[in-house]
C-alpha positions in Angstrom: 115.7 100.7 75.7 114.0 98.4 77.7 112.6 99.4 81.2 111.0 97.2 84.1 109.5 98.9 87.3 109.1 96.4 90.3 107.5 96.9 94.0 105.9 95.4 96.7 103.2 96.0 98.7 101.0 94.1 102.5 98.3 96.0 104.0 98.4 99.1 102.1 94.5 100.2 102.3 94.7 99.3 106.1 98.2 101.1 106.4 97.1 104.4 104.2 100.2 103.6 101.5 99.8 105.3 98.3 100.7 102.7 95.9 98.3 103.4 93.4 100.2 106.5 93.1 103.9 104.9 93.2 103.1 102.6 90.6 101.1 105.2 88.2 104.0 107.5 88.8 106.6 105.1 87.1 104.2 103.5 84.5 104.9 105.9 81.5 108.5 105.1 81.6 108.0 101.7 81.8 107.3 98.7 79.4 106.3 96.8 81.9 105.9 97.5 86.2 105.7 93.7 88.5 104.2 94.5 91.6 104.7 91.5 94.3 101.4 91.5 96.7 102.0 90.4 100.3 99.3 88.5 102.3 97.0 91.6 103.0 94.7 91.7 105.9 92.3 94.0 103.9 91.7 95.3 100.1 95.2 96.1 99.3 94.9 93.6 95.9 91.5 95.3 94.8 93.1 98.4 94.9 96.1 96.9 92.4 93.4 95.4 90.2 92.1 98.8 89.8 94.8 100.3 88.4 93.7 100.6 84.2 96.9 99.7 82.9 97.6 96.6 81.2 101.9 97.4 82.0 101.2 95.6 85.6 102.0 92.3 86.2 100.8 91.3 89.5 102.2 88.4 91.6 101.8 87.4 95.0 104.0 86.3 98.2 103.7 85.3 101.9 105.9 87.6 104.0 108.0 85.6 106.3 107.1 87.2 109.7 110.0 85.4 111.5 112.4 87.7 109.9 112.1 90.4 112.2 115.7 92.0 112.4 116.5 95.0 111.2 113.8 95.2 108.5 115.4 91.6 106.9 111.9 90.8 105.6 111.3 94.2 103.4 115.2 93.4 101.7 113.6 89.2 101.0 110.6 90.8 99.4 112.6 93.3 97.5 114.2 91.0 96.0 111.9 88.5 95.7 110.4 91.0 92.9 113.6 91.7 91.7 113.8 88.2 91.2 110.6 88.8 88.1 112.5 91.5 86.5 114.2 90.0 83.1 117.9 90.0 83.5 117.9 91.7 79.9 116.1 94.6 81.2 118.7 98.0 80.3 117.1 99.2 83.7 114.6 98.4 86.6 113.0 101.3 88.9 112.3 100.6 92.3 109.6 101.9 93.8 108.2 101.8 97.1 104.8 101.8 98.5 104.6 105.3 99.8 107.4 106.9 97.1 106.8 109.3 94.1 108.4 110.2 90.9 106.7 113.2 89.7 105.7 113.5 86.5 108.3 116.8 85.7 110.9 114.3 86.3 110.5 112.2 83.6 111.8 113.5 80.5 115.1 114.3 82.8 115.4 110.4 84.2 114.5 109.7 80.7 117.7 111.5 78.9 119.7 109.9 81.8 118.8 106.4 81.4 119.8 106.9 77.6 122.6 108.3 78.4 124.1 105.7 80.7 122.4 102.9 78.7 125.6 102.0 77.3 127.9 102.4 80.1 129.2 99.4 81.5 130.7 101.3 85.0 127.5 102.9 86.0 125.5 100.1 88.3 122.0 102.9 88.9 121.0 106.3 89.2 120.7 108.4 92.6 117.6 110.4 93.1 117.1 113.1 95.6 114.5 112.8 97.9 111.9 115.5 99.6 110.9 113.8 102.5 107.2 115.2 103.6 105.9 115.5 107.3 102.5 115.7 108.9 100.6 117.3 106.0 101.5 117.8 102.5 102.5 121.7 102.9 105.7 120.7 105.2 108.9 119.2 104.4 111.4 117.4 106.7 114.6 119.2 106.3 117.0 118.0 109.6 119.9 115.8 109.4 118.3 113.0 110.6 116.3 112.5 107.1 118.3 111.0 104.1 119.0 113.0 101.0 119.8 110.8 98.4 118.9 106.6 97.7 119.2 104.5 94.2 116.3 103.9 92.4 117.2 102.7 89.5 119.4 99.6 89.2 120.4 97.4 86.4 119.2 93.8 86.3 121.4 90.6 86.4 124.9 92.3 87.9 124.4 90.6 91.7 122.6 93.1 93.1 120.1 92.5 95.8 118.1 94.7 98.1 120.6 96.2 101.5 119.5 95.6 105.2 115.6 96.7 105.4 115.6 97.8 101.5 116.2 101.8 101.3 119.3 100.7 99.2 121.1 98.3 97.5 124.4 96.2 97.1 126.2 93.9 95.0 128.1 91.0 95.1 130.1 90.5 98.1 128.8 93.9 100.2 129.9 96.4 97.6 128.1 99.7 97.1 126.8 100.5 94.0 128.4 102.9 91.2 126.0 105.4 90.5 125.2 108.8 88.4 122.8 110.8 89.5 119.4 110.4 87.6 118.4 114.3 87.4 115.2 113.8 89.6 113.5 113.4 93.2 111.6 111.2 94.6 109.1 112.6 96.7 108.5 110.1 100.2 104.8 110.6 102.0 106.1 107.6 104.7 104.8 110.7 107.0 101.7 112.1 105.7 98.6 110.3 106.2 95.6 110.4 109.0 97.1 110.1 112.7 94.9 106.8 113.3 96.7 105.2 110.3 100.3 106.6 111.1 100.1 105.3 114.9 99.0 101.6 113.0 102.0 102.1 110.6 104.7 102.9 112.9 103.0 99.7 114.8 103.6 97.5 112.1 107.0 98.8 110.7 108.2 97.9 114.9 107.3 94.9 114.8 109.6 94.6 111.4 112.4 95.8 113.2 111.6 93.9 116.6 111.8 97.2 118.3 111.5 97.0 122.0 109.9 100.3 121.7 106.1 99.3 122.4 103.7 101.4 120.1 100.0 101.3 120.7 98.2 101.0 117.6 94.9 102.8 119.1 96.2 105.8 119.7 97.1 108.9 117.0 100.4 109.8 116.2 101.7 113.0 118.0 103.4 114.5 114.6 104.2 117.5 116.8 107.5 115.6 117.9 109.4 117.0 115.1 113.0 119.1 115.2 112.5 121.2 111.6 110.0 121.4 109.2 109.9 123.7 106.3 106.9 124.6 103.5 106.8 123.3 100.5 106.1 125.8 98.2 105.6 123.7 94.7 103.3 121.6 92.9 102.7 118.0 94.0 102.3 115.4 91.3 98.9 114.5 89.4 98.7 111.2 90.8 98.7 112.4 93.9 95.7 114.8 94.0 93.2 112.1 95.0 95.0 111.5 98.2 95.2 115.7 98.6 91.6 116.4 98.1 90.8 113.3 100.5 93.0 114.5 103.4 90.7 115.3 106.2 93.0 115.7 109.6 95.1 119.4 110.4 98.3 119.7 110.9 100.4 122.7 111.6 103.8 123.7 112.7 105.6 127.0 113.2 108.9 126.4 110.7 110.6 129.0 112.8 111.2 126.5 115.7 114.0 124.9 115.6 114.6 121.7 118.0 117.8 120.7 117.7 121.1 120.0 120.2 123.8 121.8 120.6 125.7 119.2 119.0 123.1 119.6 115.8 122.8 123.2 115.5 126.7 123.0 115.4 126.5 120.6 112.5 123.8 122.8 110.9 125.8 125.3 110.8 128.8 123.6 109.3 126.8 122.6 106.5 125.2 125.8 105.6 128.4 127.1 105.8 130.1 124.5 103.4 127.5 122.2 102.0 129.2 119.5 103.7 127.1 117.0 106.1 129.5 115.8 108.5 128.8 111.5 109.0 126.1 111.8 106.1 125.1 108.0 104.9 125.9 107.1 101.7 125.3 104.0 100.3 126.3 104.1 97.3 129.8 105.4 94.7 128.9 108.5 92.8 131.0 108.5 89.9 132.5 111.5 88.8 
């Protein structure tokens, strides 16, 4: 079985992305992981160098900053690596900069990846998602924060990267067919010094050409939050580094509960039923 990770990557030193981590996490299930590098404004391709593994193939691209609608320019660079992937690849994981796959979730995407090798209907594998927030003791557990995404696709079927790249699509705007992979991916788009979360949430407006003016000076209020909830397990090994370094304090009472009456309604429905009422999904599970 043949497997190619790809990503991409601007300004991830400057930005605080872990992609050290996102690429390490992948690498043992790959034969081969193609990282694009943007035009960084600091040492984000030192920091790709440095990663011992000759897997990576590094190759680099100029972001077109005129793309900025809905994300448009994170989709062309998604795709720009998928682009580099073989179209004889059996599968390709996606990765993003600041996304995990622990390591206890190999041997399960593993098994499914063999599994599904071999079936023509299945387009990629859905991953759950943990989603942390302000620190790395606290998960995001509201509606508002998505619960599944594909992450693994299979090369050379028409599929491209959807809107501002969290999903994908094929041919003419058709969602995926998907199984689900048996694993999470763990996102840390939320945990990193306040400084460098204010200059994040700066940059990733300026994607979007949100009129919603961010100062990039300031440090991000992670207080603004409607639930949170403590995460009570291990993180993964490539992650320690950024752990150990952590040196700003965040905490939250997880008893708080900021919601609308609108929202606690919905809550409720869904700890009632399991169902989330107007959940996205992009994607067909197959049954």
């Amino acid at each position: 079985m043949n497997v190619v990770g790809f990503t991409f990557v601007r300004n991830a030193v400057k930005l605080g992305y872990p992609i050290d981590a996102a690429i390490r996490s992948i690498l043992p299930l790959c034969d081969k992981v193609i990282v694009l590098a943007g035009n960084s404004e600091d040492d984000t391709n030192i920091l790709l160098e440095h990663i011992a593994s000759d897997k990576i193939e590094i190759y680099h691209s100029v972001w077109d900053d005129s793309l900025r609608k809905g994300g448009q320019v994170l989709a062309q660079e998604t795709d720009k690596a998928l682009a580099l992937v073989p179209k004889d690849t059996d599968w390709a994981i996606y990765i993003q900069a600041d996304e995990v796959l622990p390591e206890k979730y190999h041997k399960n995407l593993l098994n499914t990846m063999l599994r599904y090798k071999d079936a023509p209907e299945v387009d990629g594998l859905l991953f759950d998602y943990l989603h942390f927030y302000g620190s790395y003791k606290y998960i995001a557990d509201s509606r508002q924060w998505y619960r599944h995404e594909v992450r693994v696709i299979r090369p050379g079927r028409g599929i491209y990267a959807y809107r501002d790249a969290q999903g994908f699509r094929k041919g003419r705007n058709q969602k995926l067919r998907v199984r689900h992979s048996n694993a999470f991916i763990y996102h840390y788009g939320w945990v990193r010094e306040p400084q460098k979360q204010q200059a994040k949430q700066h940059a990733f407006h300026r994607l979007y050409n949100s009129s919603e003016y961010t100062s990039q000076n300031q440090a991000f209020d992670y207080s603004h939050i409607d639930s949170l909830k403590l995460f009570t397990e291990s993180h993964p090994v490539v992650m320690q580094k950024y752990i150990q370094q952590a040196d700003w304090d965040f905490t939250h009472d997880i008893s708080k509960k900021n919601y609308t009456l609108r929202v606690w309604f919905l809550m409720w429905i869904e700890r009632l039923t399991g169902w989330r009422i107007g959940e996205y999904r992009n994607f067909r599970r197959l049954r």
